[in-house]
N, C-alpha and C positions, 0 to 999 in steps of 0.2 A: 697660582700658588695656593695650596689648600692652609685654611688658615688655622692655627693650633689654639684650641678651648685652654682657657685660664678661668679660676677658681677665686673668687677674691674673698678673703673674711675679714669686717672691721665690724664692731660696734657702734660707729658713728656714720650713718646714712649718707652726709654729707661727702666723709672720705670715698665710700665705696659710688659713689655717684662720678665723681669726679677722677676716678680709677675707669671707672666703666665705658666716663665718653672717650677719656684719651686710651684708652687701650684699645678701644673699638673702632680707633683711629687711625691705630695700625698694619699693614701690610700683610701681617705674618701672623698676628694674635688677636683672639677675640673670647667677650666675658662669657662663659658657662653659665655660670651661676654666682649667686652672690650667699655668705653667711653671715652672721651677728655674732656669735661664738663660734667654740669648738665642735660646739655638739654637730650641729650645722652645717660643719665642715666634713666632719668623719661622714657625716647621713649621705655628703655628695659627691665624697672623693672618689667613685668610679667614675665622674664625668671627664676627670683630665687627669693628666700628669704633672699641671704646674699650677700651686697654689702659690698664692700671695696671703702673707698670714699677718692679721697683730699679734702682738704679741700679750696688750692689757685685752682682753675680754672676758664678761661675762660666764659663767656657768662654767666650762670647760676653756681653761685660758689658753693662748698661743704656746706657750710653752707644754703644757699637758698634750696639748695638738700634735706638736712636733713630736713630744716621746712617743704619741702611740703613730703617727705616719715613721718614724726610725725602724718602730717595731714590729710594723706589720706591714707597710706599705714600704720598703726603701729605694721602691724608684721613683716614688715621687719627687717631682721638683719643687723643692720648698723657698719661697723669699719672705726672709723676714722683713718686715714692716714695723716701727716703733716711733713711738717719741719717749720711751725712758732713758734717765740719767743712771738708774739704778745700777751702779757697777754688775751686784750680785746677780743680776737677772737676767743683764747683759750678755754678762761671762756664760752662765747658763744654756743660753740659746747658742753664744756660738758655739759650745763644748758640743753641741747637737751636731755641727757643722748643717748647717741651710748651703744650699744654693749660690744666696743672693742674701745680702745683709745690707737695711737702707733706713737711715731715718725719714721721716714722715715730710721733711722741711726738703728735703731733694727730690724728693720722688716724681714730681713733674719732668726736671729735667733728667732721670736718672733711669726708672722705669725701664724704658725702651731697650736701652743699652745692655741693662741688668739681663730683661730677657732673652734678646739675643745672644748675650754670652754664655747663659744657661744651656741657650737652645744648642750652641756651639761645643758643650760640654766641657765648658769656662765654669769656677767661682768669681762671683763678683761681689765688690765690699765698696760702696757709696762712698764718694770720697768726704762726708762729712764725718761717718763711722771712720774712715781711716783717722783721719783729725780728732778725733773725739779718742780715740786707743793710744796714740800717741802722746795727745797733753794729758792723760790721764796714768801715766805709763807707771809711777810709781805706786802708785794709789790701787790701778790693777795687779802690780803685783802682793801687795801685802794683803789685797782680797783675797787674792787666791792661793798664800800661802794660809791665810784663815779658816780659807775655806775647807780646804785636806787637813788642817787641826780640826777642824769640828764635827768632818765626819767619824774624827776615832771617839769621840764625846758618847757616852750608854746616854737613853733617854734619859733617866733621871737627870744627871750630869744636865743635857739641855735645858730640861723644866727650870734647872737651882740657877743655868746662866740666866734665861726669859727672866727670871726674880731679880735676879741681880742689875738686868737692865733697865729695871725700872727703879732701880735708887734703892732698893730696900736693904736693911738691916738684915744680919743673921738670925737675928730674933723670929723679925717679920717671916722671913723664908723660912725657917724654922715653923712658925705658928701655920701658913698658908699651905705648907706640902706638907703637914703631920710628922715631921722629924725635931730630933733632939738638934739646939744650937751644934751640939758637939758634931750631930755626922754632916751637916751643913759645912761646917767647917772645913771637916775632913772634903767634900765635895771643890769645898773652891780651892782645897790642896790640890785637888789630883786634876780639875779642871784649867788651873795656872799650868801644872806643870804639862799638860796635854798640848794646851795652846804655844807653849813656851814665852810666859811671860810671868816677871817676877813682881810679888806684892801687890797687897791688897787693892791699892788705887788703881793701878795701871788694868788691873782686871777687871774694876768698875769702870773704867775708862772704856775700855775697850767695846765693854757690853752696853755702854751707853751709843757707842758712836755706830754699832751693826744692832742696834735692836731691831731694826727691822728684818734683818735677814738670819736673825736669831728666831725672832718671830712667827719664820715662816717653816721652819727647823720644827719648830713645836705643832706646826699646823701639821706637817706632813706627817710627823710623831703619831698623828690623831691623839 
C-alpha cells in the first residue's frame, strides 16, 4: 500500500514531534513536511493534499491558512487542530468546513481514524469537539446570532463599539475618535439597534463580554 504524505503545522515542536512519530506509525499515512505557521504551510502545500492545521499560530494564523487553502487550493484536505475555547474562532473555522475538526487533548487516540475517514471522503468531528458544541449549544447560538449583527456594523460603528468595550464614557469615546459626544450618541443609537439590544447597559454588557472578538473586528478593519 503506497502510503499518502500529510502536511502538519503547529507552532509548538513538541505537538508536531509527537504527530510525526505517530503518524509515521501508520499503514497508509506518513509526514511530508512539518510548519510553524501559515506562511510555512502555503510555501509547502504542493507536497500533499492533507494538511493538519492549528489553528493559534504565528505570522499567518490557521484560520488565515484555511481562507486562503478554501480559495485557492479546495481539494485540499484540511484537519483542524486546536485547543481554543473561543466560541468566535471556533465558529469561524468550522463555517470553513475542514475535513477533520479535533481538539488537541484527543488527538492521540483520534488522529488515525480522522484520517482514514478523510481518506474515505467522510467529515469527521472529534468526539470532544462534538461535547464541547453541545454543552456549549446556547452560548453558540447567541454568538452567532452576534455575529451576523456585526457584520451589518460600518467600521466607524465597530471602532465606537471596541470604545465601548473597554468601559469608557461618551465623553471618553468622544475625545479618543475626534467626534462630538452628540454623534457618539447617535452611533450607540444605531449600533443597539443593529445588534438588537435595548439601553444603554445591556450594550456595555454586551461589548464587555465579546471584547475580544470585537477586537479582532477592528484588527481586520485595519
Amino acid at each position: 500500500m503506497e502510503k499518502i504524505p500529510v502536511l502538519i503545522a503547529d507552532d509548538h515542536y513538541i505537538v508536531r514531534l509527537g504527530l510525526k512519530i505517530l503518524i509515521n506509525s501508520f499503514d497508509d499515512f506518513y509526514v511530508v513536511g512539518e510548519a510553524e505557521n501559515g506562511q510555512e504551510v502555503l510555501d509547502q502545500i504542493e507536497k500533499t493534499n492533507y494538511v493538519i492545521l492549528d489553528l493559534e499560530m504565528p505570522s499567518v494564523s490557521g484560520i488565515e491558512t484555511l481562507e486562503i487553502l478554501r480559495d485557492k487550493h479546495p481539494e485540499k484536505r484540511v484537519v483542524i487542530l486546536t485547543n481554543s475555547m473561543d466560541i468566535p474562532t471556533l465558529l469561524k473555522a468550522k463555517k470553513l468546513k475542514p475535513h477533520g475538526f479535533l481538539f488537541k487533548d484527543s488527538m492521540h487516540d483520534e488522529i488515525k481514524i480522522c484520517l482514514q475517514q478523510i481518506k474515505l471522503g467522510n467529515l469527521y468531528e472529534g468526539r470532544n469537539c462534538r461535547a464541547f458544541f453541545e454543552r456549549h449549544r446556547s452560548e453558540i447560538e447567541e454568538t452567532e446570532h452576534l455575529m451576523r449583527n456585526l457584520a451589518e456594523l460600518t467600521k466607524t460603528e465597530i471602532r465606537v463599539l471596541s470604545k465601548i468595550s473597554e468601559n469608557l464614557s461618551t465623553a471618553e469615546i468622544a475625545e479618543d475618535l475626534f467626534n462630538s459626544p452628540k454623534t457618539i450618541d447617535n452611533h450607540r443609537t444605531n449600533i443597539a439597534k443593529k445588534l438588537d439590544i435595548s439601553g444603554y447597559n445591556n450594550l456595555q454588557a454586551l461589548a464587555i463580554k465579546y471584547t475580544s472578538l470585537i477586537k479582532k473586528l477592528v484588527k481586520n478593519e485595519g
